[in-house]
C-alpha positions as CSV (number, residue, x, y, z in Angstrom):
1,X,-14.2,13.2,-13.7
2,X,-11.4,11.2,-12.1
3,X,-8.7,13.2,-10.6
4,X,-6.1,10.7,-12.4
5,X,-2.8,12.6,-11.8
6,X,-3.9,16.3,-11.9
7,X,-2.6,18.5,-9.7
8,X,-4.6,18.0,-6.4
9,X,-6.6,20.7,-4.9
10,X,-4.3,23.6,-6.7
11,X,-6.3,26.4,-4.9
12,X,-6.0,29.7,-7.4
13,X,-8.4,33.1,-6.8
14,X,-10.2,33.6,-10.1
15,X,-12.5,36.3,-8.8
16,X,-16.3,36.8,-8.4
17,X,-18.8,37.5,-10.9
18,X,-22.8,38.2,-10.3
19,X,-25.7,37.6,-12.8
20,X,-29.3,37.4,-12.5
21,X,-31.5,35.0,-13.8
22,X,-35.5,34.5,-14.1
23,X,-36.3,34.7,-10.5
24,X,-33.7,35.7,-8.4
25,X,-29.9,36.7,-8.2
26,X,-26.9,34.4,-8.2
27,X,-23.7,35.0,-7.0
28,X,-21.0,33.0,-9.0
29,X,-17.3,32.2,-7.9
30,X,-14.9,30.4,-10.6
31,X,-11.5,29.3,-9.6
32,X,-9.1,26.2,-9.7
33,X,-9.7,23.5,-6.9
34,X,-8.9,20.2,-7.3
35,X,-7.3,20.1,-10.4
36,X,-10.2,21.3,-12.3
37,X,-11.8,24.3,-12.6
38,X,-14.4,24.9,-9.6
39,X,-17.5,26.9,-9.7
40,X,-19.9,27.8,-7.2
41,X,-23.1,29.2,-7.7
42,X,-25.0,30.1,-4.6
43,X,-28.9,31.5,-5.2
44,X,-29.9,34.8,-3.2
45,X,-26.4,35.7,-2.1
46,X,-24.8,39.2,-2.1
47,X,-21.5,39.9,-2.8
48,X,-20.1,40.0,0.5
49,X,-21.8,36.8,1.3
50,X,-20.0,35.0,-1.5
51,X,-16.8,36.4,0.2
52,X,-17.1,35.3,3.7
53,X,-18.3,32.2,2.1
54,X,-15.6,31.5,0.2
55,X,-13.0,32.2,2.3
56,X,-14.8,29.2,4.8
57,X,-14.4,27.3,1.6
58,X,-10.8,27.8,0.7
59,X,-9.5,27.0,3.9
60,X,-11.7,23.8,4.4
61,X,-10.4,22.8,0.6
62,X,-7.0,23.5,2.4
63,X,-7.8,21.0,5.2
64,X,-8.4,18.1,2.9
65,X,-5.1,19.3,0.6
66,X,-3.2,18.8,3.6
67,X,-5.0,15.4,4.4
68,X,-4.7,13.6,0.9
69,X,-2.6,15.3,-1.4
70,X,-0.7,12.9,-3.5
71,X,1.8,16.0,-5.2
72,X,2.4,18.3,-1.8
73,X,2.6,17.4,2.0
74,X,-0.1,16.0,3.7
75,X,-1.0,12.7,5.6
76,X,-1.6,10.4,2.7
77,X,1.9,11.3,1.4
78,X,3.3,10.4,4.6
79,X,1.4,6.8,5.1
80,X,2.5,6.0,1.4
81,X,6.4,6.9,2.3
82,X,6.5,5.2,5.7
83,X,4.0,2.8,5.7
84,X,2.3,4.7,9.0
85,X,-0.2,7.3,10.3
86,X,-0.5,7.8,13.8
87,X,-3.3,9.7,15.3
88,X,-4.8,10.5,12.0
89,X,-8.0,13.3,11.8
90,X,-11.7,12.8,11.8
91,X,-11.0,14.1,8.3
92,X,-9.3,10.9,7.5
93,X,-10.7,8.7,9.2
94,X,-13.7,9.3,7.3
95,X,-12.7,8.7,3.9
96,X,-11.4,5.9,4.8
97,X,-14.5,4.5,6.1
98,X,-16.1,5.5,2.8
99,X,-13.6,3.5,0.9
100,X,-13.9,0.9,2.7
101,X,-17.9,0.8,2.2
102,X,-17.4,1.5,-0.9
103,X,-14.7,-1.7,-1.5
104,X,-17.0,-3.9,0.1
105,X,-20.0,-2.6,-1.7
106,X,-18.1,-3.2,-5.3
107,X,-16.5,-6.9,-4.4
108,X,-13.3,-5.5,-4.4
109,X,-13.3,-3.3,-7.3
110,X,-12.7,-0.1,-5.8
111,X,-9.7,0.2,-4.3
112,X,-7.2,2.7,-3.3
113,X,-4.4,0.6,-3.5
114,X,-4.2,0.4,-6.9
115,X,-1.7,3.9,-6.2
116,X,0.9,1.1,-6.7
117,X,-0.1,0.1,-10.1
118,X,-0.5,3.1,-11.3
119,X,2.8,4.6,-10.5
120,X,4.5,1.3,-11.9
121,X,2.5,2.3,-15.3
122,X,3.8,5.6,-14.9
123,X,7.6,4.9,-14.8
124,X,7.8,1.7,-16.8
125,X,8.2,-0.4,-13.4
126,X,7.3,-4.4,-13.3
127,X,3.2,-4.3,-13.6
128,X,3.1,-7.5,-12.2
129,X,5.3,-6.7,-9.3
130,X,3.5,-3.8,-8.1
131,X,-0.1,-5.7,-8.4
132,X,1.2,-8.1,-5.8
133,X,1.7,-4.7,-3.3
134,X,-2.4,-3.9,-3.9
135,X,-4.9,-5.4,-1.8
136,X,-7.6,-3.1,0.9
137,X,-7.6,-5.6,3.3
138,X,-3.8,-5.1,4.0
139,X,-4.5,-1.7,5.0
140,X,-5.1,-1.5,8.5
141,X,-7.2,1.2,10.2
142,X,-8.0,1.9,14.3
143,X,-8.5,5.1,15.9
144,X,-4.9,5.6,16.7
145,X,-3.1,4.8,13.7
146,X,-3.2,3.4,9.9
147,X,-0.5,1.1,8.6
148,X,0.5,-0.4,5.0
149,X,1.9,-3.5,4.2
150,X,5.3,-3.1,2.6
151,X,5.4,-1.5,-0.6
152,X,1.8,-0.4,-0.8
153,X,0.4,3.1,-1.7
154,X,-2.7,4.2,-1.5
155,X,-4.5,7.2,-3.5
156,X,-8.0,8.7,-3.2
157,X,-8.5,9.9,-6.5
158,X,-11.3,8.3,-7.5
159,X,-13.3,9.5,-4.3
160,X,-11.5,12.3,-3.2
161,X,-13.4,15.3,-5.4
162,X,-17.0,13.8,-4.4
163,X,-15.9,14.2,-0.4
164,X,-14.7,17.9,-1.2
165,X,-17.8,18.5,-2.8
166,X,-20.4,17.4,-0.3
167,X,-17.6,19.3,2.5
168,X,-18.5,22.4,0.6
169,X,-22.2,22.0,0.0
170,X,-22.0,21.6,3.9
171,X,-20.3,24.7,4.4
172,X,-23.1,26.9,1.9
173,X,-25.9,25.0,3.7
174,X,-24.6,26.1,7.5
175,X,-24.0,29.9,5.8
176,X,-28.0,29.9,5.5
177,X,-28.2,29.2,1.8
178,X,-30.7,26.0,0.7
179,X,-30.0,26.7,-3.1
180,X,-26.6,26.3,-4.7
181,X,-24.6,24.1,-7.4
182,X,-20.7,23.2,-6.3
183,X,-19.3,21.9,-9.1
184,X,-15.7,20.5,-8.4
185,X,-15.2,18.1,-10.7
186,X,-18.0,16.0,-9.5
187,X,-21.0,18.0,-8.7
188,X,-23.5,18.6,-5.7
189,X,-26.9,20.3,-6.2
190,X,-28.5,22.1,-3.5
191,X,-32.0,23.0,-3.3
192,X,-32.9,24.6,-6.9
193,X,-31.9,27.3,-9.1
194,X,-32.7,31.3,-9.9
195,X,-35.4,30.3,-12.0
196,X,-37.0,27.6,-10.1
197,X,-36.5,24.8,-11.4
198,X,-34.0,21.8,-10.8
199,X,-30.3,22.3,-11.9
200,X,-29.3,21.3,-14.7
201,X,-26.0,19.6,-15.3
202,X,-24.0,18.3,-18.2
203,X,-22.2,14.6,-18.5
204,X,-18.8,14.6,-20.6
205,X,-16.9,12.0,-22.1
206,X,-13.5,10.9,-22.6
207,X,-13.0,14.0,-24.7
208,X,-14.8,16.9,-23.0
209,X,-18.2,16.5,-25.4
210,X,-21.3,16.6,-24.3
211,X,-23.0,13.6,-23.8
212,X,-26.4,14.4,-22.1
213,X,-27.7,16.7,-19.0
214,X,-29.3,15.8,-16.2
215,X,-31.8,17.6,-13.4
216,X,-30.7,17.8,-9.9
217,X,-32.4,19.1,-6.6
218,X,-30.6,17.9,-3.5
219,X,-28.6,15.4,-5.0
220,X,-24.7,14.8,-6.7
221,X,-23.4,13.7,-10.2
222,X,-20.1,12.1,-10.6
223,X,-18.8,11.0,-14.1
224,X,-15.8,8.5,-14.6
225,X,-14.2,7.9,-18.5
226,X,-10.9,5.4,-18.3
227,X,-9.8,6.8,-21.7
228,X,-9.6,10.4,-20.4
229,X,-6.4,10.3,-19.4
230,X,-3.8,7.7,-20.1
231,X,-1.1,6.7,-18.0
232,X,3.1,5.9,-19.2
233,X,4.2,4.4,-22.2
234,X,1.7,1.4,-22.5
235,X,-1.1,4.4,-22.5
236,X,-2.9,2.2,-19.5
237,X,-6.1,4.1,-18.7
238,X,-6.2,5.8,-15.7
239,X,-8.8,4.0,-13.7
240,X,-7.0,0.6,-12.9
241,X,-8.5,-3.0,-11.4
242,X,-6.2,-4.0,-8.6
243,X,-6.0,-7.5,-10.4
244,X,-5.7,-6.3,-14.0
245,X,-9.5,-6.2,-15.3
246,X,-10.1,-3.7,-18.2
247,X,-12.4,-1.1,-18.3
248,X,-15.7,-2.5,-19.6
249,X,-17.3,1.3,-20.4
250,X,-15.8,4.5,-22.0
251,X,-18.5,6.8,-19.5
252,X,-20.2,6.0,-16.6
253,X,-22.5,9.0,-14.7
254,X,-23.8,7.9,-11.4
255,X,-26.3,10.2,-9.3
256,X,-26.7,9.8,-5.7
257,X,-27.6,11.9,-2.5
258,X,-23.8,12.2,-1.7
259,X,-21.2,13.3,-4.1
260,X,-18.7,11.2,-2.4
261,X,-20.6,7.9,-3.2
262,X,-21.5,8.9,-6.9
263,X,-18.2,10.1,-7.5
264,X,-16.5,6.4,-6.2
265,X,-19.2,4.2,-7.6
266,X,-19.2,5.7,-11.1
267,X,-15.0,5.2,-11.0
268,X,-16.0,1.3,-9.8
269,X,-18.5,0.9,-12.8
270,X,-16.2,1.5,-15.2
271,X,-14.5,-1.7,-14.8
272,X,-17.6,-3.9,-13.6
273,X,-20.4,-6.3,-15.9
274,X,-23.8,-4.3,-15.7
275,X,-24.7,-7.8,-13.1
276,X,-22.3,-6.7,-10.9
277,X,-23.1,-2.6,-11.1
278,X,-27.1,-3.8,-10.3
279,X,-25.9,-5.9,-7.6
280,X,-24.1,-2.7,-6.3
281,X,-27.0,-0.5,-6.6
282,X,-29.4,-2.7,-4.4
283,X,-26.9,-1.8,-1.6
284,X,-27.6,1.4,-1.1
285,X,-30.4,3.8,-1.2
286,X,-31.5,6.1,-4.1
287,X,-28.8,5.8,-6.4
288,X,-29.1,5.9,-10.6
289,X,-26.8,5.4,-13.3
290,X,-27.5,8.0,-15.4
291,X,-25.2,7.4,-18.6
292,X,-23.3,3.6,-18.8
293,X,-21.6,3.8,-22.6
């Protein structure tokens, strides 16, 4: 899902729990990450594996709180309240190519400046106003620093889970382990699992029901529903056009070999004709929509 305006990357120790399945042992860990609940599942893993392992993972999920939080201290708070980032990380510098692949990729539609329209939403501000402070190409990004025209905001909400996800696959792949689901909040199959066969995953909508499962090996699944979470007074849905266009679908799934694209492509979809979503597709390699409602 989107991480609208949940608590971002709330780290909470939840504990470990083991179970074996049809051919083989998997370690589970369940906790909070995010602003959803994460779970890890990591095939042919013993107990103290899943430990070492997780500790690599709570301080790397630490790294990118303190990078793009929107609710604690990090960089992207700072950039947002002054307007400038000097010397930012590789860390940042990364996302922000993906956003910007991923803006140019959906004609515009995704966009991380849309921060500002969302927090006018959310305290009854002038909507029209704050649409006149969005715009990617105002954001400007070298090596050595990234600056913001006056009055802009950026968030990376709508791509931010995906990068965590495919951070953390990275991590379970350079432990030695080719088989594993991470599941935070968009989702990242490794390999396959106890029994096999490919992973299989669910896709939810607006109100947590089941809409379909899909099989992954290797790949990601990110789902995106507007309606799940509404935003102020005027109840605007959470996933917001920089120039005002509705959401044209209630879910949209994507699948692709990186959680970080699926997870900012199926956010685009929601507000783009199904011309526009093909036209996206033929950009990149490998991708499916897997649910478009």
């Amino acid at each position: 899902m989107s991480l609208s305006r949940r608590h971002f990357l709330a780290l909470s120790a939840c504990g470990i729990a083991s179970k074996a399945f049809a051919q083989g042992a998997v370690q589970r860990w369940r906790g909070r990450a995010l602003g959803a609940d994460l779970r890890l599942d990591v095939v042919g893993a013993s107990r103290a594996d899943i430990r070492r392992l997780w500790k690599d993972v709570a301080r790397e999920v630490g790294r990118i709180e303190a990078h793009f939080s929107l609710y604690q201290a990090s960089d992207l708070g700072r950039l947002n309240e002054t307007g400038l980032l000097m010397h930012p990380s590789s860390r940042v510098l990364e996302l922000f190519r993906w956003a910007d692949r991923l803006h140019k990729a959906t004609n515009g539609v995704f966009d991380p400046t849309v921060q500002a329209l969302w927090l006018a939403h959310a305290d009854g501000l002038d909507v029209t106003t704050a649409r006149e402070r969005t715009g990617w190409d105002r954001v400007k990004v070298s090596q050595d620093r990234i600056s913001l025209a006056p009055g802009m905001a950026l968030t990376f909400n709508g791509i931010a889970q995906g990068y965590a996800a495919d951070r953390v696959a990275a991590l379970v792949r350079r432990a030695g382990f080719e088989n594993a689901l991470v599941d935070m909040g968009e989702i990242r199959a490794l390999g396959r699992g106890a029994d096999g066969a490919a992973w299989r995953v669910g896709i939810a909508g607006p109100s947590g029901d089941l809409l379909d499962t899909v099989e992954l090996e290797n790949r990601a699944l990110a789902t995106s529903s507007p309606g799940a979470t509404r935003v102020g007074r005027d109840k605007a849905d959470h996933i917001m056009h920089p120039q005002g266009r509705s959401a044209l679908w209630r879910t949209v799934a994507v699948s692709a070999p990186q959680a970080v694209l699926a997870d900012g492509l199926s956010t685009a979809f929601c507000l783009m004709e199904r011309k526009e979503i093909t036209a996206s597709l033929e950009i990149f390699q490998d991708l499916r929509v897997e649910r478009l409602d």
